[in-house]
C-alpha positions as CSV (number, residue, x, y, z in Angstrom):
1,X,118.7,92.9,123.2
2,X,117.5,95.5,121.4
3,X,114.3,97.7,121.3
4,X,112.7,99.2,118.0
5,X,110.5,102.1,118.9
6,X,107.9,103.1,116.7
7,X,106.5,106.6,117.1
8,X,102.5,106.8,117.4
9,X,101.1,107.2,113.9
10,X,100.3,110.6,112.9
11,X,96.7,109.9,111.6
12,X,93.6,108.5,113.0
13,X,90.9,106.8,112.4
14,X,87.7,108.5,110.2
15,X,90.4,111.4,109.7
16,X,90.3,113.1,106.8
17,X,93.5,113.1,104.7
18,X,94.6,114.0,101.1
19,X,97.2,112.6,99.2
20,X,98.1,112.4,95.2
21,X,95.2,111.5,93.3
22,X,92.6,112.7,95.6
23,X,91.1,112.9,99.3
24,X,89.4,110.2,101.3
25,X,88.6,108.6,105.0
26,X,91.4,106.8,107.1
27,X,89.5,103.4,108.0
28,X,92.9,101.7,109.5
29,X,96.3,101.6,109.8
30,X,98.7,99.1,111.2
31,X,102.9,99.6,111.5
32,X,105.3,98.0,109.3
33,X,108.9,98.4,109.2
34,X,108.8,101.1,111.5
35,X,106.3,103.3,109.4
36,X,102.8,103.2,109.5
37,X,100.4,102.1,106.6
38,X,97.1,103.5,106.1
39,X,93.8,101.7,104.4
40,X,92.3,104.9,103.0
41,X,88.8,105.0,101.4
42,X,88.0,107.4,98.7
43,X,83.9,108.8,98.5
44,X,82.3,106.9,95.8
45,X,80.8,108.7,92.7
46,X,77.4,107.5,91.7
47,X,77.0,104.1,91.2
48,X,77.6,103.0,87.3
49,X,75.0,101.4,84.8
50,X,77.1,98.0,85.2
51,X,77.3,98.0,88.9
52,X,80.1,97.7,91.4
53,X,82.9,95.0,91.3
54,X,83.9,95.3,94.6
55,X,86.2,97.8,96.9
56,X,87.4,99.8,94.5
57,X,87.8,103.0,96.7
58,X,89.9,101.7,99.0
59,X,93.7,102.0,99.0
60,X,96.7,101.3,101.3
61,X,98.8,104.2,101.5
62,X,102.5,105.1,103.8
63,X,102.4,107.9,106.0
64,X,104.4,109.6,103.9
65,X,102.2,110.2,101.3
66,X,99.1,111.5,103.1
67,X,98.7,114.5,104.3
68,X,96.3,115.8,106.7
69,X,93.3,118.7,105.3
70,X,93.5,120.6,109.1
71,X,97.7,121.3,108.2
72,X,96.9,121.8,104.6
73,X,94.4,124.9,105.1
74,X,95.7,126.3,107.8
C-alpha cells in the first residue's frame, strides 16, 4: 500500500497574493495531483455602462504561480 502525502498548502484563505497579471484575494483552494489550486478573486474596477456578465474576476491559479505580498516586500 502506498501513502501520498500532500504538504499543507502554503496560502490561506482572504490572503492576499500576487501573481502575473495582477493581485487579488484567495477565496479557496482544494489539492490536486499533489499541488494545490487556488480560486483567486481579483478587486473589481467600476462597474461598466453594459453591466456585468458574471464572475469575471475570479481565476483558478497553482501554487506555483502566486506569490504571497508579506514575502514580496519584505
Amino acid at each position: 500500500m502506498r501513502a501520498n502525502i500532500i504538504p499543507a498548502p502554503r496560502f490561506q484563505k482572504n490572503q492576499t497574493v500576487e501573481f502575473v497579471g495582477g493581485i487579488g484575494k484567495i477565496k479557496d483552494y482544494y489539492s490536486e495531483s499533489d499541488s494545490w489550486i487556488y480560486l483567486v478573486e481579483m478587486p473589481m474596477d467600476p462597474e461598466p455602462d453594459f453591466g456585468r456578465i458574471g464572475y469575471e474576476t475570479m481565476i483558478l491559479l497553482p501554487e506555483p504561480d502566486i506569490i504571497s505580498l508579506a514575502v514580496r516586500y519584505r
